[in-house]
C-alpha positions in Angstrom: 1.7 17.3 14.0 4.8 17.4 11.7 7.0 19.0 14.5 5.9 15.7 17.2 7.0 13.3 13.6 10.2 15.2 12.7 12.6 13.8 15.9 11.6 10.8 15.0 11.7 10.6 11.2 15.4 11.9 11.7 16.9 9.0 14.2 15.0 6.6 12.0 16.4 8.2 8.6 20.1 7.9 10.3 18.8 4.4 11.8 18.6 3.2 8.1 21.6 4.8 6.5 21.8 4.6 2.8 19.3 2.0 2.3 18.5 4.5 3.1 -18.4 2.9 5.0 -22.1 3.3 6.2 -21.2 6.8 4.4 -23.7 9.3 5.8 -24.5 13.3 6.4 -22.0 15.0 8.7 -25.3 16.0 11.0 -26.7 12.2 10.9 -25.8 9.4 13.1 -24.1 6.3 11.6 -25.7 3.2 11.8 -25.2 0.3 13.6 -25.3 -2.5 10.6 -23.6 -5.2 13.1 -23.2 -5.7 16.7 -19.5 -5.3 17.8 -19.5 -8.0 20.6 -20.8 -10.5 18.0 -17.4 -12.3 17.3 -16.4 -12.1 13.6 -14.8 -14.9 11.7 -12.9 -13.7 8.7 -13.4 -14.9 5.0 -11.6 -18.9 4.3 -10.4 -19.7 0.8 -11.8 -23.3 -0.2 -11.2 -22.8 -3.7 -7.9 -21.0 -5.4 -6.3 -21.6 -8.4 -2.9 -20.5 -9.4 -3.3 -17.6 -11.8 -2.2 -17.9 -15.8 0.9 -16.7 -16.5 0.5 -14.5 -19.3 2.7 -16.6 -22.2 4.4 -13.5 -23.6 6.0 -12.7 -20.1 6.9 -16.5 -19.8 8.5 -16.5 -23.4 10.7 -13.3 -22.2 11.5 -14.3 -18.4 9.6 -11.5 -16.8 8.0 -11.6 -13.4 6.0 -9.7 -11.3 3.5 -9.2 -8.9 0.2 -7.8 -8.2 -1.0 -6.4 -5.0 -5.3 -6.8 -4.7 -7.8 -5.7 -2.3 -11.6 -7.6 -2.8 -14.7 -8.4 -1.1 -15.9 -11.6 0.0 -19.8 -12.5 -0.2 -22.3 -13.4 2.1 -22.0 -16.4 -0.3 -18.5 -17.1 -0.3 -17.8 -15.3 -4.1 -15.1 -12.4 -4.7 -16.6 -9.2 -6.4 -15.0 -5.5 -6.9 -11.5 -6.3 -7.1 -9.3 -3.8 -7.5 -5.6 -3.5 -7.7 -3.9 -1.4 -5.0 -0.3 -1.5 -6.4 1.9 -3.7 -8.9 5.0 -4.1 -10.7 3.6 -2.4 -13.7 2.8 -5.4 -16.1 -1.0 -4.7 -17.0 -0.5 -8.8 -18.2 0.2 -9.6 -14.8 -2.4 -7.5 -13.6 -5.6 -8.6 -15.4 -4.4 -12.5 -14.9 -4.5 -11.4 -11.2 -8.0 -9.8 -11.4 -9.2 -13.0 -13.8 -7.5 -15.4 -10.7 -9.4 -13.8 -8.2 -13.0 -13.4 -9.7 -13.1 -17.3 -10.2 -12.1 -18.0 -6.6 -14.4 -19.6 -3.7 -14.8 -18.4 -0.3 -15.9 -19.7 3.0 -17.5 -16.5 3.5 -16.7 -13.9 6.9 -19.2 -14.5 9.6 -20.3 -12.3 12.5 -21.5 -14.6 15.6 -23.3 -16.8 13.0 -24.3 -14.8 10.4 -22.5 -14.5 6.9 -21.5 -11.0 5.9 -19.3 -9.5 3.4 -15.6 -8.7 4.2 -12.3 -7.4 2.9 -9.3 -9.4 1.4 -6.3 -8.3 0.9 -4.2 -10.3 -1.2 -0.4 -10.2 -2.9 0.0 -12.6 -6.1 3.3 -13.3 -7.6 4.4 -14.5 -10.9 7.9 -16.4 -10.5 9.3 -18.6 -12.6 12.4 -19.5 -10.7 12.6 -20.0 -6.8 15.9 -18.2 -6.3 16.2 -15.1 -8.9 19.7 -13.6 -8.9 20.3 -10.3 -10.6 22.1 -10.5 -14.6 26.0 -9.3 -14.8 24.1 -6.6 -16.6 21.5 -5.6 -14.6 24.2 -5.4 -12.0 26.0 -3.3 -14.4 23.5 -0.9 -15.0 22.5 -0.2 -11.3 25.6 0.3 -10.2 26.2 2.6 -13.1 23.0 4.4 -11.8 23.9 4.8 -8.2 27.2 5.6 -9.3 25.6 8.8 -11.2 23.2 9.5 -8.4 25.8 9.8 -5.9 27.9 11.9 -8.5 24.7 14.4 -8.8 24.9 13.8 -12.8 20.8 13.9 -13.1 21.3 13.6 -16.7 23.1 10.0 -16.7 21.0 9.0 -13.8 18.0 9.6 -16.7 19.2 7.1 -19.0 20.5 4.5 -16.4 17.3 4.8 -15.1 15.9 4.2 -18.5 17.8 1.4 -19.6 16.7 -0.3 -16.5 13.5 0.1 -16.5 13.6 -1.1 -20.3 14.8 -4.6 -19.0 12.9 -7.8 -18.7 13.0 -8.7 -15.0 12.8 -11.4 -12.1 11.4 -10.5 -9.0 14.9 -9.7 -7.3 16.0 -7.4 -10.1 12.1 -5.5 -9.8 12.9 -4.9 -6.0 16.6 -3.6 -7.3 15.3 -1.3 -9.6 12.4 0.2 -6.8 15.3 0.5 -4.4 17.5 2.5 -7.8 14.5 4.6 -8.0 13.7 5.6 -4.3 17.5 6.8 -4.5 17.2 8.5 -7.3 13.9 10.4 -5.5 16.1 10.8 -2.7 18.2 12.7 -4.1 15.6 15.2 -6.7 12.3 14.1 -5.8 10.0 14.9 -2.7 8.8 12.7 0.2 5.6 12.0 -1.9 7.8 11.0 -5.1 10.3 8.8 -3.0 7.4 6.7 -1.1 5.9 4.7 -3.9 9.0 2.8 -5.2 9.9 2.2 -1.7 6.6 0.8 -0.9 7.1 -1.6 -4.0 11.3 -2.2 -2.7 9.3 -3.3 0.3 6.8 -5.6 -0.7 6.4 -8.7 1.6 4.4 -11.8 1.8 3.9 -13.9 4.7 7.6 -11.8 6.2 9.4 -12.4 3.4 10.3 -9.3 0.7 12.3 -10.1 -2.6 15.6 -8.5 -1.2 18.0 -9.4 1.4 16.8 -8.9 5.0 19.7 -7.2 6.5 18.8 -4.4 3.4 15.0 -5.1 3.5 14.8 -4.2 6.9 17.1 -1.2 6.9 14.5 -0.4 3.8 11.2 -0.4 6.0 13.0 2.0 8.2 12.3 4.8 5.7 9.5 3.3 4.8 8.3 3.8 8.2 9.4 7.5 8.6 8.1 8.4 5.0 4.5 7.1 6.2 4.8 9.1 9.5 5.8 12.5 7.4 3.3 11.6 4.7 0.7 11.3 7.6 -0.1 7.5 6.1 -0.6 6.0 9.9 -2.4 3.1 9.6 0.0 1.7 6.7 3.4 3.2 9.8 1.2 1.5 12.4 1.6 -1.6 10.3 5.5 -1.2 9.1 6.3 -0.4 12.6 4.8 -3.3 14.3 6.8 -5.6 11.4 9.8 -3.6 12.2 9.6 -4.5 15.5 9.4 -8.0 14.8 13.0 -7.3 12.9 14.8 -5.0 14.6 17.0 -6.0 17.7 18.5 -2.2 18.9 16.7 -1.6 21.9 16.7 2.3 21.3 15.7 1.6 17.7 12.5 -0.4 19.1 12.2 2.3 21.8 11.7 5.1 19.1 8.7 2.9 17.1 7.0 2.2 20.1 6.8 5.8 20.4 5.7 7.0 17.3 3.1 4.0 17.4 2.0 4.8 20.8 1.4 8.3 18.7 -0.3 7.4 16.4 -3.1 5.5 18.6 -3.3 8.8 20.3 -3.6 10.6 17.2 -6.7 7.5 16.2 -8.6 8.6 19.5 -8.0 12.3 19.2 -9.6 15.3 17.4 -6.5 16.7 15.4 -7.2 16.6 12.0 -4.8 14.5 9.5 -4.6 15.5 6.1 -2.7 13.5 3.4 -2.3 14.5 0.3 -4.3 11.9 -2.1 -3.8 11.8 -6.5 -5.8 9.5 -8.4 -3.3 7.5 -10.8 -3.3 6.1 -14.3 -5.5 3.0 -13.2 -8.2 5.6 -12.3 -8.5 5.1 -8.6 -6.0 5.9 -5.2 -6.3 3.8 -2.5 -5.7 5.0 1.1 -6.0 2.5 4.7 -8.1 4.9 7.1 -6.7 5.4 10.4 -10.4 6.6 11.5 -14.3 6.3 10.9 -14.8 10.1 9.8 -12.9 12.0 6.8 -13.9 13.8 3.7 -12.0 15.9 1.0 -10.7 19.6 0.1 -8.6 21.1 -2.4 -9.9 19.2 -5.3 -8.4 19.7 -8.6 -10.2 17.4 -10.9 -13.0 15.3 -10.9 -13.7 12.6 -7.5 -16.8 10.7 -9.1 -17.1 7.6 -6.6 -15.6 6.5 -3.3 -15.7 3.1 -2.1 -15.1 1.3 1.6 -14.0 -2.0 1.6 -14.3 -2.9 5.3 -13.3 -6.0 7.2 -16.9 -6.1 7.8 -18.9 -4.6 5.1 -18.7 -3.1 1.5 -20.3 0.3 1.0 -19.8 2.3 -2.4 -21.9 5.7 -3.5 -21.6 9.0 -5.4 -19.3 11.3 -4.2 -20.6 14.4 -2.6 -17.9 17.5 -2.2 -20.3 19.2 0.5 -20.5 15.8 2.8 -18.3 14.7 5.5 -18.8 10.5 6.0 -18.6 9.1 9.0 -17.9 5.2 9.3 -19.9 2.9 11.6 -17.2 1.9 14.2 -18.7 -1.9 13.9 -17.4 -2.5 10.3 -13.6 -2.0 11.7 -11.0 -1.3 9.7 -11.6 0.2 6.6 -9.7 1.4 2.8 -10.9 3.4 1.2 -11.5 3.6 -2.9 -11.3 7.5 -4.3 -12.5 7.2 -7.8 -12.6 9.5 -10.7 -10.1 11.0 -13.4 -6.5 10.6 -13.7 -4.1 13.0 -12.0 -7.2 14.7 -9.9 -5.5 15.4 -6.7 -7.1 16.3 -3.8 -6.6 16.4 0.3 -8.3 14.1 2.7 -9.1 15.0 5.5 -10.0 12.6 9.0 -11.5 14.2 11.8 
């Protein structure tokens, strides 16, 4: 599979330029909990309130935001949130979780029954409509690209450092992902380079925090790291926003290839493994491209996995010596891996 990704990981890499679960046995059938040509209604807010800024990161001028995934009732209230990514303020994040759990729901319906469901939601924490970036911020980050370019690892340490020690608006958070996936371009691996792009390339309702002649460039890596990182159903995703952005024909030409790949790859019966590490926040969160996977190579400790589905929740005890298997009616499912921090493991769909 990495020899059909590598032609076009390359033309998108030059594209971009600098800016550059019903869990069950393997051997048992899964069941049917709904019926697929029911027609399912997905969860309606009727009641959210704006989150509390936390007052110390008011009093300093930081922002932020917080990136959740949470279930909806069959009676309308939000339970197991979780966090899948953020911009590192735990502040921001447990006024995000506190939001949440006190929000109301129409909940999801399949033909006329209520069921539970999957949201996905991204909060932000602003304090001024149009951020700019400080003379020096600006300083700093060019000091840093300045060193990265010049190979000087050891400056491009403290640049990065002194950055990173800065109280920041939204725009200067997306700058300093976007100093950091350079930085990992140029010592770090594919797997070290993906997560501060992911955050550079945050979006809500089509709109990121950086400029979209260099956002878009942006989710051209983004888009070829996914496809070499074998994260599909997050690619399937970028590339059909890309799409939406991108107005070379032979640019759009090469994503509608690789996405016509990866529905072939959905439907077929190669294996794709992705390499999976539980982070500091004890979980690792992963959108499944199919209904069947389990995991290998563990080195640590995988206690529980959880599904949040758009059409069900399912949680349990994880088993090393089963292989789950999905019920196609619950559609698209992430999955939860929970356990220790810095466990790593592969996963495997089949």
């Amino acid at each position: 599979m990495v020899s059909v990704w590598r032609t076009l990981i390359s033309s998108f890499l030059l594209a971009a330029g600098m800016w550059a679960v019903g869990a069950v046995d393997a051997d048992e059938p899964a069941d049917t909990l709904q019926n697929p040509t029911e027609t399912f209604t997905p969860p309606k807010a009727t009641s959210i309130k704006d989150p509390r800024y936390p007052g110390i990161n008011r009093r300093i001028g930081r922002e932020g935001w917080v990136y959740l995934t949470f279930m909806v009732s069959p009676t309308g209230e939000p339970y197991d949130v979780a966090i899948i990514d953020s911009s590192g303020d735990e502040r921001f994040e447990a006024a995000a979780i506190d939001a949440v759990e006190q929000w109301t729901f129409e909940p999801a319906t399949l033909g006329e029954r209520p069921i539970d469901a999957a949201m996905f939601y991204l909060m932000t924490f602003a304090l001024s409509e149009d951020a700019t970036a400080s003379p020096g911020f600006v300083r700093m980050f060019r000091d840093l690209l300045s060193h990265i370019e010049a190979g000087d690892r050891s400056a491009a340490d403290g640049d990065l450092a002194d950055l990173r020690g800065t109280e920041r608006n939204l725009y200067e958070e997306a700058n300093l992902n976007l100093a950091t996936f350079h930085y990992a371009q140029k010592w770090g691996t594919p797997a070290e380079q993906y997560p501060p792009l992911r955050r550079a390339t945050v979006m809500r309702d089509g709109k990121g925090f950086l400029p979209d002649d260099v956002l878009t460039s942006l989710l051209k890596n983004r888009f070829a790291l996914e496809l070499e990182l074998n994260h599909l159903a997050d690619a399937r995703s970028t590339g059909k926003t890309l799409l939406k952005r991108e107005a070379d024909q032979q640019i759009q030409t090469r994503i509608d290839q690789a996405l016509a790949r990866i529905d072939a790859l959905e439907t077929g019966d190669q294996p794709v493994l992705v390499a999976g590490r539980i982070g500091d926040s004890s979980h690792y969160v992963y959108r499944l491209l199919r209904n069947r996977f389990h995991l290998q190579d563990i080195d640590g400790n995988v206690a529980e996995l959880r599904l949040h589905c758009e059409r069900d929740y399912v949680g349990f005890t994880f088993r090393s010596d089963l292989a789950y298997t999905i019920s196609e009616a619950l559609g698209p499912c992430t999955l939860m891996v929970l356990g220790t921090p810095g466990t790593t493991f592969t996963l495997v769909e089949t």
